[in-house]
N, C-alpha and C positions, 0 to 999 in steps of 0.2 A: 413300638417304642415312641415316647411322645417328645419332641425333638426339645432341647430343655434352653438352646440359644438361637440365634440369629444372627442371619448376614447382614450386608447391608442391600443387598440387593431384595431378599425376601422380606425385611424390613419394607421395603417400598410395597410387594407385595401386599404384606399382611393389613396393609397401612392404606392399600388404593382402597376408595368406596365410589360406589357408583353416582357422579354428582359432586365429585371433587372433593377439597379441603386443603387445608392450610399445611405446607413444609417448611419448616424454618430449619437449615442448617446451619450449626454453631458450632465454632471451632476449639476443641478441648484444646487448643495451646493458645488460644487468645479469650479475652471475654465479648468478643463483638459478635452480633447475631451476622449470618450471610443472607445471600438473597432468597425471598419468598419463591414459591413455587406449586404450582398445581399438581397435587401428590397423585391424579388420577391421571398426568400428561406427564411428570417428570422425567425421563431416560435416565438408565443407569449414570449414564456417565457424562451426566451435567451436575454431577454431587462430585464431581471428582475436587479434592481440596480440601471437601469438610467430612470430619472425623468423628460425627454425632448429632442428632435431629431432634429437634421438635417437635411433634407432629401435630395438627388438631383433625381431628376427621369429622365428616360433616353429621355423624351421631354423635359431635360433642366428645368424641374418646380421646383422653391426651396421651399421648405414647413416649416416654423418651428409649433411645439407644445407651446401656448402659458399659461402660469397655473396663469396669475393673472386676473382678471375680468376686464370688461374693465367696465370704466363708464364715458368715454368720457377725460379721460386722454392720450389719442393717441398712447397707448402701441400698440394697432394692426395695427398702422402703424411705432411707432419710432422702435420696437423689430425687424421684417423684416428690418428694414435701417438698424440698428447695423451690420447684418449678411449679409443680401449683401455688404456692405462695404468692409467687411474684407475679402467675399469670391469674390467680385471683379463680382458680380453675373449681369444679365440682371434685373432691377429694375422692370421691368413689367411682370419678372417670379418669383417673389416673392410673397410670402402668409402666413399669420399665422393660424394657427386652434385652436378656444379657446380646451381649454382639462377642464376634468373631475374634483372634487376632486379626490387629489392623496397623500396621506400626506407621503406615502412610498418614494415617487419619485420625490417629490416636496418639497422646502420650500421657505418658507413665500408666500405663495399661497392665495392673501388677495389684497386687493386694500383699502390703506390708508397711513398717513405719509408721503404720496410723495415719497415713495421710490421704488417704481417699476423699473425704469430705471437704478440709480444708484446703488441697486442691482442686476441687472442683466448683466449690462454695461461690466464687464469683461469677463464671460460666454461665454456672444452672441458675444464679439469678438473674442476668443478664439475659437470656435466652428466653424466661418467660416472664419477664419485664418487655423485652420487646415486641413479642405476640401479644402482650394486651394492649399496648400501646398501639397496633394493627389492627387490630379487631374493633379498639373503642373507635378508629377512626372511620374503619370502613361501617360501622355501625351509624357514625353522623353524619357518614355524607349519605346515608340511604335516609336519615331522619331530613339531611336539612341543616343541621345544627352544629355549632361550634365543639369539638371535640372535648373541649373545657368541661362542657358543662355533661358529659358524661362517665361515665364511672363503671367495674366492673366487680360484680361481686358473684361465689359461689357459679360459675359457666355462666353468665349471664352478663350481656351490655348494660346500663341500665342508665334511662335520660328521665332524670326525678322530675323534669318541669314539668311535665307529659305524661309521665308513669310508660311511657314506651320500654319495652324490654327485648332482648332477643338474645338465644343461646351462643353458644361459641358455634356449636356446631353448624348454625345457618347462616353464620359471617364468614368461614373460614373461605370458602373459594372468594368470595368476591374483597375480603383480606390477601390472600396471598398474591392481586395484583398491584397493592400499592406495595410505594418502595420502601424499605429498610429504614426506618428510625435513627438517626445517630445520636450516641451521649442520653440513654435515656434514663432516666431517675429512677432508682432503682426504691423499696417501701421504707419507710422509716420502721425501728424495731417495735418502737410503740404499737403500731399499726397489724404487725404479723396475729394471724389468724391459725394459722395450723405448726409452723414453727414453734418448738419450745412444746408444745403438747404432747401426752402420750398418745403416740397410735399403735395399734397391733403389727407386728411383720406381719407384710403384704402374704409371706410364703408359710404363714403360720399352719393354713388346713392344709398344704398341698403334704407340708412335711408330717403333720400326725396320720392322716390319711394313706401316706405311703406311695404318695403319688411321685412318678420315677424324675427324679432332678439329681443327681447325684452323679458322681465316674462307674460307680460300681453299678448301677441301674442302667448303663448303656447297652445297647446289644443291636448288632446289625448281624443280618439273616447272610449266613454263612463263614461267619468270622469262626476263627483257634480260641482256642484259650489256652496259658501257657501259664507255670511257676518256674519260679526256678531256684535252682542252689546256689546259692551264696555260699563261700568260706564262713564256716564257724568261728572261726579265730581271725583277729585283724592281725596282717602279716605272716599269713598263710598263701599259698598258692596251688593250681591243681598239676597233680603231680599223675593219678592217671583214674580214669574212668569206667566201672563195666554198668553199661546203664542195658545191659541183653534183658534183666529181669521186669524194669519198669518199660520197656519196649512190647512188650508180650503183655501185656496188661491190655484190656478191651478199652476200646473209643484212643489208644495212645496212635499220634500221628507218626511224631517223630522225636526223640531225643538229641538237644541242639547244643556243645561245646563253642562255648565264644568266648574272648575275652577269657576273665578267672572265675565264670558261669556256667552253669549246668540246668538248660531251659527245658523242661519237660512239656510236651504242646499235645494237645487234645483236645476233643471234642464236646466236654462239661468242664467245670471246674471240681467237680465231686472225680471224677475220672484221673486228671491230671492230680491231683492233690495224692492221692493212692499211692500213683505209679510214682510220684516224686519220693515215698517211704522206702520205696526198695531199690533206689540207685546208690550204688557203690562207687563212693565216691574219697580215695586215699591224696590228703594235704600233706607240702612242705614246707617249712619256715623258707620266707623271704624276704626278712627282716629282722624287725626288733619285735619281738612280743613279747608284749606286757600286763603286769596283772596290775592290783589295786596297789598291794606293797610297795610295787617298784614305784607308782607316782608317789606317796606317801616320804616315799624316800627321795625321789628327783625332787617333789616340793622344800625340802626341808634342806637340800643340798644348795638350790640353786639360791634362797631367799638367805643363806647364811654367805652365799658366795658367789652367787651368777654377779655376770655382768647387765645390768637394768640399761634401759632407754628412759632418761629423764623426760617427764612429758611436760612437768611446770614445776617450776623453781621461783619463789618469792623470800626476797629478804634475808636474813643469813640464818642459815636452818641452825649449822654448825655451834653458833653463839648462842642461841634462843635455848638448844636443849644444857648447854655447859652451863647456865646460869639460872637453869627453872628451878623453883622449889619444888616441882614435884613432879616425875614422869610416869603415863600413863604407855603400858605395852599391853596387845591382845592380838593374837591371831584367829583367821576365822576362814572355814573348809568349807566347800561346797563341793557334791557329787557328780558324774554325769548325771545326765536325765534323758530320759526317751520323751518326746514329743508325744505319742501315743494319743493320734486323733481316732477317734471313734471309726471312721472308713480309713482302713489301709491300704499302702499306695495303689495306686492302677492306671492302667494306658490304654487306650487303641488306637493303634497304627496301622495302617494301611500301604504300604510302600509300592505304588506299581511306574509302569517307563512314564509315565504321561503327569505322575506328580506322588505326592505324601500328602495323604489324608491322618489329621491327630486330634482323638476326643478325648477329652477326661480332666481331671480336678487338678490346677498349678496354680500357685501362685504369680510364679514369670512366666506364661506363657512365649515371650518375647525372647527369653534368651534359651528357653525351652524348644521353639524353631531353630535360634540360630546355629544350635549344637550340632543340633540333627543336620543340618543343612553341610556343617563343616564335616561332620561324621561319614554321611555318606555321597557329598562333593553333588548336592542338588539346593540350585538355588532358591532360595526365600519365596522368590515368588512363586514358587511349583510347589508351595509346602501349605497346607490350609489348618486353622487350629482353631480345635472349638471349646469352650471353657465351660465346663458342666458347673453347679456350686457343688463344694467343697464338704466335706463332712469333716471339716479340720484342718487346721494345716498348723499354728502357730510357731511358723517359721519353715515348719518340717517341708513342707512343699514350695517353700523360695528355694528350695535344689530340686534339679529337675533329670536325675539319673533313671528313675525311674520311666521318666519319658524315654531317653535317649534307648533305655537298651530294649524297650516294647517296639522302638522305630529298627533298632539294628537288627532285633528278632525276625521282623515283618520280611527285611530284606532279605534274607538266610531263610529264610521257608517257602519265602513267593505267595504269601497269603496275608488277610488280614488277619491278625492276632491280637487275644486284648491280655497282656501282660497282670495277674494279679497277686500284689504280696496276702501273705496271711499277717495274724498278728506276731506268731513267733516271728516272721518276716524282719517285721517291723522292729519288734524289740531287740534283735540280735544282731541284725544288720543295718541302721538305720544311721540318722545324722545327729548326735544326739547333742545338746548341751553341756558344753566342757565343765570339766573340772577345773576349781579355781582356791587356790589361796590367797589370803590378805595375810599381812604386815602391817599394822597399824602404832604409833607412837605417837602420842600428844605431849605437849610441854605446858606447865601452868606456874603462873609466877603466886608469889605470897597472899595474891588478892584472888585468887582461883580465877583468874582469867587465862585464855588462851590464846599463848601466845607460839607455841609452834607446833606445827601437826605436819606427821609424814604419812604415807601409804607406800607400800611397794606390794605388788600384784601379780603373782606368776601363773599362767594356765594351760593346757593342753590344749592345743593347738587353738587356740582362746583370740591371737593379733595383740590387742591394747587389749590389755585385761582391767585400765581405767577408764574414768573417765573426769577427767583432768579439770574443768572446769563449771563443777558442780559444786553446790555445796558441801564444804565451808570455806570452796577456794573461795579467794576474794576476800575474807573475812577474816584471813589469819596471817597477822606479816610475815612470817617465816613458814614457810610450805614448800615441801618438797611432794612430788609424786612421782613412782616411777611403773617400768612394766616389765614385763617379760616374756616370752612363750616359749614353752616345749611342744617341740615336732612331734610328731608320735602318728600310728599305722590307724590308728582308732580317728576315724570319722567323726568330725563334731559343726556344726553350725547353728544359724542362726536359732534362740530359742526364745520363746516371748519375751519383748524386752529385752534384746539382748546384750549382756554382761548385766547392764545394772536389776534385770531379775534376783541375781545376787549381793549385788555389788551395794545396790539400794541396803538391803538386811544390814551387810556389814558395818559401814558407815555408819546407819543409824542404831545398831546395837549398841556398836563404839563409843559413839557421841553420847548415850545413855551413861556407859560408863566412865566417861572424860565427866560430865555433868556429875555424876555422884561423886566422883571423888573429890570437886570443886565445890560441894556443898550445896549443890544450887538444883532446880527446880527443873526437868529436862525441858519444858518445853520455855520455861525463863532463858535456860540456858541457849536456846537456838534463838529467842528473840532478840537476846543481848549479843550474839554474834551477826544478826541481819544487822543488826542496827551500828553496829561494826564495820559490819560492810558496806553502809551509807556512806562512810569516808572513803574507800578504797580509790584508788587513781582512776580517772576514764581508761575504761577500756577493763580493765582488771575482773570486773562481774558479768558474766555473759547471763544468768538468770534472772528475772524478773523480782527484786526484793518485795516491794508490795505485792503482787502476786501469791507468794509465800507464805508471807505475813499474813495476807487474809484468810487462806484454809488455815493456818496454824491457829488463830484465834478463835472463828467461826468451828473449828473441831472443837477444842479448848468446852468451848461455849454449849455447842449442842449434849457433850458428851455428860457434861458437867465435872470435868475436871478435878480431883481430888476433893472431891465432894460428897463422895459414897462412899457407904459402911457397908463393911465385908465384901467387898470386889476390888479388885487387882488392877490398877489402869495402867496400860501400857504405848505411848507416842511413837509415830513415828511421820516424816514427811521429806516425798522426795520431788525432784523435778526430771520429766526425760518426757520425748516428745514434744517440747513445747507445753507441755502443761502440768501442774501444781494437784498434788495429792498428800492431804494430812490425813492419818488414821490414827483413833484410840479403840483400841483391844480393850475388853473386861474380860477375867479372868475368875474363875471360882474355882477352892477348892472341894474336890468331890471324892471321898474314898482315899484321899491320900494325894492326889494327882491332879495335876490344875486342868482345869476342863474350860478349852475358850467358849464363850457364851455369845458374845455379841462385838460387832465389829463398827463404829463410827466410822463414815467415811463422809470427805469433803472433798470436793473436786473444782478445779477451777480448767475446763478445758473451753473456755468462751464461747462463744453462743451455743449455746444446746440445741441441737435438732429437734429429735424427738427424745423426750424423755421419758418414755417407756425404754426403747432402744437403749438409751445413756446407764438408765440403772442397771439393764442387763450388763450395760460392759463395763461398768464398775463391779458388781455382785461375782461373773463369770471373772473377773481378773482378782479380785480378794481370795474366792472359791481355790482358783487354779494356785495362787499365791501360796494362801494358807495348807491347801492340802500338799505341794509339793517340799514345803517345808517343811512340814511334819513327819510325811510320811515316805519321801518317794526319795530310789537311790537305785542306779545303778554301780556295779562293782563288777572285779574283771578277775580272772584267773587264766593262766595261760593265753591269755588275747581275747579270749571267748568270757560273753556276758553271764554272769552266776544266774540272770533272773532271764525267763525264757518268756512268760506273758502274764496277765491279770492274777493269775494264784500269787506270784511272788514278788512282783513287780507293784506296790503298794500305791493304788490311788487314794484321795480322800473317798467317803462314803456319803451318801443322802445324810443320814442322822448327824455326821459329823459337823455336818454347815453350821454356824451360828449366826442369829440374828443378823442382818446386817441393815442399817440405814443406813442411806446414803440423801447427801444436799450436795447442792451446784451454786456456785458465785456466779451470778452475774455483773460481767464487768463491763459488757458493749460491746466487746472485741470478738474480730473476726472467730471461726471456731479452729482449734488445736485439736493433736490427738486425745483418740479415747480408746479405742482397743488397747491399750498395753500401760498406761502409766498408774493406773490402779491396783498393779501386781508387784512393782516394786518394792511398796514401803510396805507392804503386806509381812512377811519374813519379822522384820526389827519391831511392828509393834506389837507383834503376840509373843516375840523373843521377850523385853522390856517385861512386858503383863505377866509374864513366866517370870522373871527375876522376881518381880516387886512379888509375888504369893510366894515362890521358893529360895526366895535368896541366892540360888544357882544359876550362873549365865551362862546362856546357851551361845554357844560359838560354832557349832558347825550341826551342818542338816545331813540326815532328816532329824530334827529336834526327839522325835520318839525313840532316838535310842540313845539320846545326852542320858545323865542323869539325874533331872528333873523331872523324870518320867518313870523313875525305879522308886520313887516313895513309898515307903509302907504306910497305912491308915495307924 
């Protein structure tokens, strides 16, 4: 098995060449480069401090340590562009090596929020901003020459008066004995050479080839492998066991009761999967178990009578709506959802007296150790964790239960074991995407302006089921929002985007509908409420109006806005992550039935990386948007999921994708998220492109079974 990350100690390893090279270690919680160092002389533990390297090796190979997981957000290829850019480096001697947990040496060591890049973004320029700044110097004191008058381009020194040149890799030792640069000037934007360009993922051939990177491609020579049973129903508990029949089964080790689990452990995963068919395994309620009905009916209970947590209050709501000419009501439902990444979960743990060995796909690896550590009362630093990439996670592995009970398993056997779910695993028992109702009311005076707007939000085990100071707060004197949540046995967490993956739709469905009934123009109508908001008191707008305002016109524009005959256009644009996404849907009808065609997308997440990478996480967040809203729902009968995997549990399809183009603003500014804010407004603008062709508004997902979807031809 070909080892898929790195320590930092093997780092030094992989990194010595005989004849030296240049180390620069930089500290991912500062942007200042540390001191240089001879990578073929360096000791472990004179790096103690710094949490991520530089490397140059004297064949010119540029190496960085990378500490956040990848899971198909293109960190192992945009991290490497960052640092060749600034080090002016040869793009095809560039590399990153995922690294270990490291919590001494690393922070925010996690893949979620979208913030990978734009955390790191000053770092990684800073770090290879300072190794050319080293190299061009040790390149002129071997010339002679004033360090001015040299320059580095593509791995190369280069003194034009002279036509003198030399690679990086021939500077790097007699670089890493000058000292450290301070304050050094980082490129102007102008200037960037591989930034903003498309490049291929670095990991492109290893993943079509089949080359082992993954949690489920690990395997160490002599390990278990183990499933186990979960409770079917949430709010169930095990009440009693005969597991004698999957015991008697060939290659079965041992049959393991823990916790409200039933771990079947053997020596294949085809073996263990068998023997887990024929445990008998008899539940009793121990709790509340609930089916879809009962939410159905707690939604509509509490949003007529719960007690709400006001989250923002502007102006007198009470007066706004008693004097409107005209009020606008619409509610709007959202399903759970299963995260349903392509690799389902998995672990290997190793648990022996001397430490905890942990390999496989997390998102937090960090709080992923710290469970484990309190679980089975061994400290942090006795626990090693290695981050495979991910074959998924969008949220679903920012929980890390899956780790916790492959580590508790290991303990209970005396072995290593690699814990793997299946997909029923996955769908039945997993973390899924709550369920959420909106309460929406607008108020509009004689002039079809908007003058008060509420929300109220209640969800299953959902926290803030708003988000309070987004669009149109700010923009409408009288605003009320509130929230709510129901407790419930049913597991749910973070899910891309989370809340406003829905929350986004609702809002802007809403605001479609506040817009028609005012007479006005949906995407007039949100220009005239920014522009509304240009007044608002300091402090009152926490999103960027210009911002906004530029994808909302730049879509407008590209799309060509109410410009086309026979197609359906449909707006929407939200803000979350730190960054601005306007979409228009087209919409045809085909057979009766509106058939989305093509998707405008504009994005404003500043400075773009690589923009191959960018359109993927625009495309892949419209994709996951649009198919979840059409098609995908989980439902609950007696506490147990009705939909068990892929047969009934409804993805989008290949054929289903429509067109999509996507543009980027360039504004100057540092770079924001891009993994999740493209999925938002996905939902409201093919909702919107559905009204405008069927006159029927879609209010609650999967949209495929509204009734804008039963038309006859």
């Amino acid at each position: 098995m070909q080892k898929t990350n790195t320590s930092r100690r093997d780092f030094l390893k992989l990194t010595t060449i005989t004849g030296g090279g240049l180390m620069l270690g930089f500290s991912w919680f500062s942007a200042d480069a540390e001191v240089p160092v001879l990578i073929s002389k360096i000791p472990f533990a004179a790096s103690s401090g710094f949490n991520s390297y530089l490397s140059i090796a004297s064949d010119g190979m540029v190496t960085i340590l990378s500490p956040n997981p990848e899971l198909g957000q293109n960190i192992m290829t945009s991290f490497p562009m960052i640092v060749a850019e600034e080090l002016d480096a040869d793009w095809t001697k560039v590399k990153v090596l995922q690294a270990k947990l490291d919590t001494k040496n690393f922070d925010r060591q996690l893949t979620g929020g979208s913030g990978a890049v734009p955390h790191s973004w000053k770092r990684l320029r800073t770090a290879g901003a300072t190794a050319r700044a080293m190299l061009i110097e040790a390149a002129a004191q071997q010339w002679g020459v004033p360090a001015e008058e040299c320059t580095a381009s593509n791995g190369m020194v280069i003194h034009s008066k002279s036509g003198k040149q030399l690679d990086f890799g021939a500077l790097a030792e007699k670089a890493s004995l000058l000292p450290v640069p301070k304050d050094v000037k980082l490129k102007d934007r102008s200037n960037f050479k591989i930034i903003g360009q498309p490049v291929k993922n670095v990991a492109n051939k290893s993943i079509i080839t089949g080359k082992p990177l993954y949690g489920l491609d690990f395997y160490r020579e002599g390990m278990l492998f183990a499933m186990i049973q979960r409770p079917a129903s949430f709010g169930t508990k095990i009440k009693l066991v005969d597991s004698a029949a999957a015991k008697a089964m060939p290659d079965i080790v041992d049959v393991v009761v823990f916790k409200n689990n039933v771990a079947v452990v053997g020596k294949s995963t085809w073996a263990v999967m068998k023997a887990r068919k024929v445990l008998k395994v008899e539940y009793e309620n121990d709790g509340a178990i609930e089916s879809t009905a009962d939410h159905n009916n707690i939604f509509k209970s509490l949003l007529d009578t719960g007690k709400f947590d006001i989250k923002r209050k502007n102006g007198d709501v009470d007066a706004a709506f008693s004097t409107a000419a005209k009020i606008i009501k619409a509610e709007y439902q959202c399903p759970f959802l299963s995260h349903a990444p392509m690799e389902p979960m998995n672990f290997f743990a190793d648990v022996r007296a001397d430490g905890i060995e942990l390999v496989g796909p997390t998102q937090t690896p960090a709080s992923a150790r710290n469970a484990v550590s309190k679980l089975l009362g061994v400290p942090e630093d006795k626990i090693t964790l290695e981050i495979t990439r991910l074959g998924g996670g969008f949220g679903r592995r920012l929980k890390f239960d899956y780790v916790v009970e492959a580590a508790e398993l290991s303990s209970l056997i005396k072995a290593p074991v690699k814990v793997i779910w299946t997909r029923e695993d996955d769908v039945t028992g997993g973390s899924y995407r709550p369920a959420v109702r909106y309460r929406f009311e607008a108020a509009l005076d004689s002039t079809g302006n908007l003058v008060g707007y509420k929300l109220r939000g209640v969800g299953i085990n959902a926290g803030n089921t708003t988000r309070e100071d987004n669009f149109p707060s700010g923009a409408v004197d009288n605003l009320l929002i509130e929230s709510m949540e129901h407790k419930s046995p049913i597991t749910t967490g973070a899910w891309r985007a989370p809340i406003t993956n829905f929350l986004g739709f609702a809002e802007q469905a809403f605001l479609d509908e506040v817009a028609e009934a005012a007479g006005k123009d949906p995407i007039q109508f949100r220009l005239e409420l920014l522009a509304k908001a240009r007044t608002a008191p300091a402090g009152a707008i926490k999103y960027s109006i210009d911002r906004m305002e530029a994808v909302i016109k730049l879509a407008a524009e590209k799309s060509g806005w109410g410009k086309k005959l026979g197609v359906f256009q449909g707006f929407s644009v939200y803000y979350s992550h730190l960054s601005y996404v306007a979409q228009v849907c087209e919409v045809m009808m085909e057979a009766g039935k509106p058939v989305v065609k093509k998707i405008y997308a504009v994005s404003d997440c500043g400075q773009v990386i690589n923009l191959s990478g960018a359109r993927q996480q625009v495309m892949g967040g419209i994709t996951d948007g649009l198919g979840h809203a059409m098609y995908s729902k989980l439902t609950f009968k007696g506490g147990a999921t009705d939909q068990k995997n892929f047969n009934n549990y409804r993805l989008i399809r290949m054929k289903e994708i429509p067109e999509i183009e996507c543009y980027f603003v360039d504004n100057g500014i540092d770079p924001t998220g891009l993994g999740e804010p493209a999925l938002p407004p996905t939902g409201g603008a093919v909702a919107n492109a559905i009204f405008k062709a069927t006159g029927k508004r879609l209010r609650n997902q999967p949209f495929i079974d509204e009734e804008a979807f039963a038309a006859k031809p």
